[in-house]
Residue, then its C-alpha position, 0 to 999 in steps of 0.5 A: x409268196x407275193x400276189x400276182x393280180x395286184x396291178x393293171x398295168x395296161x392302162x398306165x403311161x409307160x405303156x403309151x410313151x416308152x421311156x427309161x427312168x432315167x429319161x431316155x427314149x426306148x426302143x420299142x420291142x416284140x412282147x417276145x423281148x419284152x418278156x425274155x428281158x423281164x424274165x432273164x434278168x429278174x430276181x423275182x419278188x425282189x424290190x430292184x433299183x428302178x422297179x419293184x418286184x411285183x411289177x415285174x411279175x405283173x408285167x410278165x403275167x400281162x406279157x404270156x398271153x402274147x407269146x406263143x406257148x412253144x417260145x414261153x416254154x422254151x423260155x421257162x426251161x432257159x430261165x432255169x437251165x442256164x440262168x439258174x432262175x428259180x421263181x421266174x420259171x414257176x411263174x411262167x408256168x404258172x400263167x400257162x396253165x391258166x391258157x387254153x392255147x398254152x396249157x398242153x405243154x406244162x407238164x414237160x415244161x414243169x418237169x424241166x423247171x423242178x430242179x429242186x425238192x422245194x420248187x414243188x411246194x414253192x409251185x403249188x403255193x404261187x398257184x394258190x396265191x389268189x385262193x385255192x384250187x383245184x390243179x389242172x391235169x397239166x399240173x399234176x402230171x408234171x408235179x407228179x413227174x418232178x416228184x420222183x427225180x428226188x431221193x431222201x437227202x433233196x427231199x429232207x432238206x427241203x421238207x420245211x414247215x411252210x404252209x405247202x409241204x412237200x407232203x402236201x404236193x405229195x397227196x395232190x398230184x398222187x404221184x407213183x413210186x418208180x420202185x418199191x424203195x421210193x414207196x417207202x420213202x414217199x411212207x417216210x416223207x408222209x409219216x415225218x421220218x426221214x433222215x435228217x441231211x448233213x448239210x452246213x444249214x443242218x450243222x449250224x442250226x442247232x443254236x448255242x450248243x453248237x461250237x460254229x468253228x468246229x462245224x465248219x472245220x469238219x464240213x471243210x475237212x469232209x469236202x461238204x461244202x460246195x463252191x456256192x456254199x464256200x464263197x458264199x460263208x467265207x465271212x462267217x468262217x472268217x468271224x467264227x475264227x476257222x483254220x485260215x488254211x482249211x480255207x485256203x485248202x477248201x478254195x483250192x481244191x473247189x470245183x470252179x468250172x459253174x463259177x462266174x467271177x462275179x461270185x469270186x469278186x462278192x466273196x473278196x468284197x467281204x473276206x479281203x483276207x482270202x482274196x489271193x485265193x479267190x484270185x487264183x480260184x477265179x482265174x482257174x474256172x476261165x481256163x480253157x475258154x475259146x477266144x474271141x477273135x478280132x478287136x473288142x471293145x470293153x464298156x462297163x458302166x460304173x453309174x450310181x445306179x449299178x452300186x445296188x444289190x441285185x436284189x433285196x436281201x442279197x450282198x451281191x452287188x450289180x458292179x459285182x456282176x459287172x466286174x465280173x463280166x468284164x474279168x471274163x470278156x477280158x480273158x476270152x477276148x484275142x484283142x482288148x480295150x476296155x472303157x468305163x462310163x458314168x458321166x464321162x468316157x474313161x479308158x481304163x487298164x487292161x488288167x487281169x483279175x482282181x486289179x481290173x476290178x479295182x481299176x473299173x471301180x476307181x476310174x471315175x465318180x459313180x454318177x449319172x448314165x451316159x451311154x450314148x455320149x460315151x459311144x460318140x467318144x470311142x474313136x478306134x475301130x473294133x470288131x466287138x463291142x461289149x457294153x456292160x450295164x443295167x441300161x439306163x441312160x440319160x441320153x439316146x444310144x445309137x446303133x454301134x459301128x460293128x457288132x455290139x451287144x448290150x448286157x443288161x445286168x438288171x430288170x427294168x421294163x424299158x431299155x436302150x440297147x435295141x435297134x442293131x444291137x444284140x442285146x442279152x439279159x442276165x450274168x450267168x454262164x449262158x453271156x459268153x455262149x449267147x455271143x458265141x453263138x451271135x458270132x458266125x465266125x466262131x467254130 
């Protein structure tokens, strides 16, 4: 775990004269937004584009104290519920327990945030990361609490040799068994003996002596793979050489509706050979959505700085995310136009699909942000505009000419899309009913 108390950051120039790196002035916001755009959009401990990962973190730690325990809370819980963040929520947490005014509600706030067996270990460890403790009632309590959701298969996959295990958590928040059979699994965990979990990590990992396309071939044939887990090994079952049609039959039968495309536009990035299928998956999991009523305005930026992982080691790309989005909002709008902008405004294709992708990503040269200028050139009317970006631009952004909202697909300290604009952090499932919910003429 990275070290939370590394910088000070109260001191240093952007806190004086906010500016985006890219130049542009920014908006000044509550400490409120601040913390929901750092924390909504961040892949925690990951170096970014523009900002390292530390100081993100940092800079939410600065940030908690400012913010009431009740709207930190809600936040952690968002965090993890919706946007399906990890890291961030323990850290918000984390720094709650430390404040008097904020450390009535960590208990149920950890218990909310604990959805996997690790983040139990993972919490104690960020704890602990400037030297050991003892933990705070609040922390036991809810550690203890999250302790009991998890049964042998989440306990064993997660019990790793790292320097906090889950025994470990265990012995510190003394949990209590809801059951005679939780008592002894609790003996098993305690002892090492716990069922070893048939997962594809669990099927792959035995080295040389495993036949990799075979695993994968029973693992499909079994259907115990997850849609995440499929899209995320296509090339690997690709270089393994599995049966083309088990693959096609596994995305077929996938469950996609907790599926954004941008993941189905990663996987089609590095297994091309699937990509029918991953078209037709993708399609499947927008079915159903309630349209958008009125005109939309679609404004994708396809900048150099948006063709960067969305974090360190991931093979995800922020166009990817912003593709995605943009396949998204194109089925749900009832009237679309869609633009892209780097340094100049460019109408683009209305598209469904893949081929939206492919005419967002081949529109102009990925080069500089010129988000305002680009909005001084969109002459017809709408009734929505949706602009797609990591908010960096060159230039000042004025307010738009109807409802705009500003999707924010990375995690800088400073943005443009204030003022009038609705502005949401991240690329989960929670775009499309934040701006559900930002529109009063939708039942």
């Amino acid at each position: 775990m990275a070290r939370m108390n590394v910088l000070n950051l109260s001191g240093l120039p952007w806190m004086k004269a906010k500016r985006t790196h890219e130049g542009a002035p920014a908006k000044h916001i509550s400490a409120e937004q601040e913390l929901r755009r750092s924390v909504l959009a961040c892949m925690l401990w990951e170096d970014q584009f523009y900002e390292d990962g530390v100081a993100i973190a940092g800079r939410i730690r600065e940030l908690v104290p400012k913010v009431s325990a009740e709207k930190v809370a809600a936040l952690a819980v968002e965090a993890r519920e919706k946007m399906k963040l990890r890291h961030a929520p323990l850290l918000l947490v984390r720094e709650m327990a430390r404040l008097a005014t904020h450390r009535q509600l960590v208990a149920e706030t950890l218990l909310r945030v604990v959805q996997r067996a690790d983040e139990l270990s993972e919490f104690v460890a960020l704890y602990w990361s400037e030297g050991k403790q003892p933990l705070s009632a609040q922390v036991k309590k809810g550690l203890a609490a999250a302790f009991t959701k998890f049964d042998e298969y989440a306990l064993a996959k997660y019990n790793r040799a790292s320097p906090v295990k889950l025994r470990d958590v265990l012995f510190l928040c003394h949990a209590k068994p809801v059951d005679a059979a939780q008592a002894e699994l609790w003996k098993r965990l305690v002892a090492g003996e716990l069922a070893t979990p048939d997962t594809w990590e669990v099927a792959l990992s035995a080295g040389a002596g495993v036949d990799k396309r075979e695993a994968w071939e029973r693992l499909l044939a079994e259907n115990k793979l997850g849609a995440l887990a499929l899209l995320r090994n296509l090339r690997n079952m690709a270089e393994a050489k599995v049966d083309e049609q088990m693959v096609r039959t596994g995305l077929y039968r996938m469950k996609t509706e907790r599926v954004l495309p941008f993941r189905f536009i990663a996987a089609a990035r590095y297994a091309p050979r699937w990509e029918p299928e991953l078209e037709k998956a993708m399609l499947r999991s927008l079915e159903g959505q309630a349209r958008l009523p009125g005109k939309t305005v679609l404004l994708v930026d396809v900048s150099g700085s948006m063709d960067a992982p969305l974090s360190r080691r991931a093979e995800m790309r922020r166009n990817d995310a912003a593709y995605g989005l943009a396949v998204l909002l194109r089925e749900i709008a009832e009237q679309v136009s869609i633009y892209s902008f780097s340094d100049k405004l460019v109408r683009v294709p209305s598209r469904q699909g893949f081929a939206l992708r492919d005419a967002l990503n081949a529109s102009q040269p990925h080069s500089g942000t010129y988000l305002g200028k680009a909005l001084s050139e969109i002459e017809e009317k709408y009734d929505h505009l949706i602009v797609i970006t990591d908010e960096q631009s060159h230039d000042s952004v004025p307010n738009p000419k109807a409802r705009g909202y500003v999707i924010n697909v990375a995690s800088f300290q400073n943005g443009v899309g204030y003022g009038k604009w609705v502005h949401i952090d991240g690329w989960s499932d929670s775009v499309i009913e934040y701006i559900r919910a930002a529109e009063p003429t939708l039942e």
